[in-house]
Residue, then its C-alpha position, 0 to 999 in steps of 0.5 A: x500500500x502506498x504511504x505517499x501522497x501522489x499526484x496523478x496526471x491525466x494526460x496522454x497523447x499519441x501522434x501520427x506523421x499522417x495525421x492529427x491524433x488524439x488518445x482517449x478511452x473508447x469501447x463497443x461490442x466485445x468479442x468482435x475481431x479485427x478484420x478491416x483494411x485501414x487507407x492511407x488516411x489512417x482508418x478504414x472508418x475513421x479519416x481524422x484523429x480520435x481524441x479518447x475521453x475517459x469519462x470518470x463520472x460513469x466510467x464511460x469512454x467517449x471519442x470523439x472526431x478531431x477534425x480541426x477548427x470546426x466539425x469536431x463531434x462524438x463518435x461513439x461512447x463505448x458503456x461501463x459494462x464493457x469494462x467490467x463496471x471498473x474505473x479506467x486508468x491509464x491508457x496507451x497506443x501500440x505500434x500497430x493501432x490497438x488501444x490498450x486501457x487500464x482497468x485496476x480495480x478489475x484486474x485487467x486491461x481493455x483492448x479496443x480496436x479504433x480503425x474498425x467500421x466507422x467507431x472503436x471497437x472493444x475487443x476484450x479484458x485481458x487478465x494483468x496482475x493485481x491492480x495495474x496501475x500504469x503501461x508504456x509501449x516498448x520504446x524498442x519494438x511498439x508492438x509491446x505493451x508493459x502493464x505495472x500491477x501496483x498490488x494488493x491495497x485493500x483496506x487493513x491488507x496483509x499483504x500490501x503491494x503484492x500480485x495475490x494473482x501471480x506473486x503470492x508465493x514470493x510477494x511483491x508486485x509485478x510486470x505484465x507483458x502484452x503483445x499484439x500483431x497487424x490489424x487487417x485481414x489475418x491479423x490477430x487480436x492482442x495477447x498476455x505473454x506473461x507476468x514477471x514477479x520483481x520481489x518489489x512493493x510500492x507503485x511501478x513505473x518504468x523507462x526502456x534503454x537503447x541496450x533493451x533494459x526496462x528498468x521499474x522502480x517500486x516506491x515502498x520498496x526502495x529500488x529499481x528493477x532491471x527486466x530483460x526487454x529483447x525478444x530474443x533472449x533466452x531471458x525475455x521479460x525475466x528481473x536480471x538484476x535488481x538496484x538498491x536505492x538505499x543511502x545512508x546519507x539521506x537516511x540518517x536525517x530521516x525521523x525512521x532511517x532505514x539501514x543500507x544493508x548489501x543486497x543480492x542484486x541476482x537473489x530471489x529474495x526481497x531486499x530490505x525497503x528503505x525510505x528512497x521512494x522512487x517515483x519517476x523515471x525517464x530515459x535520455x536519447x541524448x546522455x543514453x541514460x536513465x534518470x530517476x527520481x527518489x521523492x523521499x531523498x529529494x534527489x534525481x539519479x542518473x543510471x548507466x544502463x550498461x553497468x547499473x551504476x549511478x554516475x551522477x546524483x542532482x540533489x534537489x534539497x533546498x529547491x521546492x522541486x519534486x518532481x520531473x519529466x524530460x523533453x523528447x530530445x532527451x536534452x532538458x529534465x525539467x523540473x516543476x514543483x511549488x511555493x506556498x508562501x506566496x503560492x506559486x508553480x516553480x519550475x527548473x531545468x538540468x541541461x544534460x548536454x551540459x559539461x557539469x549539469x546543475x540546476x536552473x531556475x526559470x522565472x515564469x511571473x504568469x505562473x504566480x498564483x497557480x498550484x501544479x498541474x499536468x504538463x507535455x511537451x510536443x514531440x519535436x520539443x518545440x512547445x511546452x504546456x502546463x496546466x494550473x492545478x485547481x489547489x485549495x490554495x491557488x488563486x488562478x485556476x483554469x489555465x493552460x500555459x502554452x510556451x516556445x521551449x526552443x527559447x529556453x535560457x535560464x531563467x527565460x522561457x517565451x510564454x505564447x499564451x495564458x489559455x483561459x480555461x472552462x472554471x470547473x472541477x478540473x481538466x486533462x489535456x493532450x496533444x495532437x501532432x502531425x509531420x516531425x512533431x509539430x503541436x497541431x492541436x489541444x484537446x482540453x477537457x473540463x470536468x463537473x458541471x461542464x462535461x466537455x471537451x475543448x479544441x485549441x489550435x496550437x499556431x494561434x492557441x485560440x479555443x476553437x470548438x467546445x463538444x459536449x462528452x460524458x459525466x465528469x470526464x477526466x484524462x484524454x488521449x489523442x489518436x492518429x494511424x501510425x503515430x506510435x510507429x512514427x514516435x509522434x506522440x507527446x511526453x510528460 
């Protein structure tokens, strides 16, 4: 059971060379397989992107036609039956078109089809771990789907953060591992080729090297996980070794220190949990690297995927940064964090193609006022947008904050526009792409009592359109024909 207090960003997008494309959640006969041929427009019903809407009032998933300015409009809305009367969490697309969707509290992830006939098809619930609560496509080979099972978290649990359905033996939780083959005539539907037990508790998340490593961190437990990610591989999927985050330095200045005992990095046996608490972890195309953020040391470690050693540490003690993302040039962490006294979002950047990176602050006055939100960028990196959190103790609430990154200079950092929001309960937002990743459009949406979704065009970052969707909708994902294939699609 996780001990940490987390914020949870609801936004992810996926775009295509062929087109724009928005990801969201979408569901309708189960069972159906997939026959039809897409054209070159991207679907054999659909000629513009998706946005997928996840609909968090009725567990319901909407998608909706993305077709610029104007006539953007619901396609469909696939029902909560579909998924089990389960909330839907987070989704993904894969190399080939499928839409995979998280399904915690079922056990489970939905497979949609969203190139058959004119609306997304549900095809089936596969059977995960216990609650997954995250998946990534496999940066090496986009066919492949990885499904994080966070474990058990039932109230007065005996068994906190284990796979009861895999791992109950060994404890821990665990990784799932999806595939699925080409849509069109022949193709298959996709299929679970196994789930790896990692020893591990505490909420998953994961970054894929160049070298075919995935490496998962577990929070509670304090470490990183390193799983074989190339095919083929006698040692496919299997933990091949194991990083312990424990440091003593950090620990003798917490209220409960753990001890840093010497682990077996090859063992079958858990190592000893220490207060680390890993939650975030990115891998660079630039350095060929893999960072990682320990939330409760304060503290980001860069990580040679080759030997697994840390090479380098950036502390963030003293900074009101806690937590991060990269942009897609694998150039800049960027760190975001806030104030309260005044309240304020802050935000940095570490320029990894520096000599000696440090940290840099960037002073964004338009920012005064707000609490954190999601952020993305564009993934040619070209523009970056954050959202402002409706905090309770924020003061400016409802607004996107769209900027030039290709201006970044700390502290300077070009605002295009401060993008007024529907006020509402709260928003997710995703990005549209077309070519070499240039940001097309902004899909917004507003939560209780709007229900709506929102289009902005990102040339003008003027609102366009307004479209009526389901109860209290929450995170989208924008979806486009081959914008996985491309790698065109927006990172957090």
């Amino acid at each position: 059971m996780e001990t940490r207090k987390r914020n949870i960003f609801i936004s992810s997008a996926r775009t295509g060379a062929l087109g724009l494309a928005l990801v969201s959640l979408a569901a309708c006969n189960s069972g159906e397989t997939t026959t039809a041929t897409p054209t070159s427009g991207g679907s054999a019903g659909n000629t513009s992107a998706l946005v997928f809407v996840n609909n968090t009032g009725d567990k319901t998933l909407t998608s909706v036609a993305l077709k610029g300015d104007s006539g953007n409009s619901v396609v469909n809305t696939i029902e909560a039956a579909e998924f089990e009367n389960a909330a839907l969490g987070d989704m993904q697309v894969s190399k080939e078109d499928w839409v995979f969707v998280n399904l915690a509290a079922a056990n489970k992830v939905a497979t949609i089809d969203p190139l058959t006939a004119a609306t997304p098809v549900h095809e089936a619930n596969l059977g995960t771990g216990t609650r997954p609560v995250h998946l990534y496509r496999d940066r090496n080979d986009g066919e492949v789907i990885w499904i994080m099972n966070d474990g058990d978290n039932a109230a007065g649990t005996t068994t906190p953060g284990d796979d009861l359905i895999n791992c109950a033996a060994s404890g821990g939780g665990s990784v799932t591992v999806a595939h699925n083959s080409h849509l069109g005539p022949g193709g298959s539907p996709p299929t679970v080729l196994g789930t790896t037990c990692v020893l591990a508790d505490g909420h998953k998340v994961a970054a894929f090297a160049e070298n075919k490593r995935v490496f998962v961190s577990s929070e509670t437990a304090g470490e990183i996980a390193v799983l074989d990610g190339d095919e083929t591989s006698t040692n496919y999927r299997k933990m091949i070794a194991r990083i312990d985050l424990c440091k003593t330095s950090k620990e003798s200045t917490l209220p409960t220190p753990a001890t840093c005992n010497p682990e077996d990095a090859t063992g079958t046996t858990a190592f000893t949990p220490n207060n680390a608490a890993p939650h975030g972890i990115r891998w660079s195309t630039l350095t060929k690297k893999v960072y990682s953020i320990q939330e409760g040391y304060g503290e980001i470690a860069e990580i040679d995927p080759a030997t697994l050693a840390i090479t380098k540490t950036f502390d963030l003690a003293g900074t009101p940064y806690t937590s991060y993302g990269i942009s897609p040039d694998g150039k800049y962490l960027l760190l975001r964090g806030e104030t309260t006294a005044p309240q304020a979002t802050k935000l940095g950047v570490i320029d990894l193609s520096a000599a000696t990176p440090v940290i840099a602050n960037l002073t964004i006055p338009e920012l005064d006022g707000t609490s954190p939100g999601a952020f993305k960028f564009a993934p040619n990196s070209g523009r970056f947008y954050i959202l402002a959190g409706n905090g309770a103790t924020a003061t400016k609430k409802d607004r996107l904050f769209a900027f030039d990154w290709t201006t970044v200079a700390p502290p300077a950092l070009t605002l295009l526009r401060e993008i007024p929001l529907v006020s509402t309960g709260g928003h997710g937002f995703d990005i549209l792409a077309e070519g070499v990743g240039e940001a097309k459009y902004l899909a917004v949406s507003n939560a209780a009592p709007a229900n709506s979704l929102t289009i902005i065009n990102a040339t003008d970052h003027q609102e366009k359109q307004t479209v009526p969707v389901g109860a209290n909708p929450g995170g989208v994902m924008v979806f486009d024909s081959g914008a996985a294939a491309a790698g065109n699609q927006a990172t957090n």
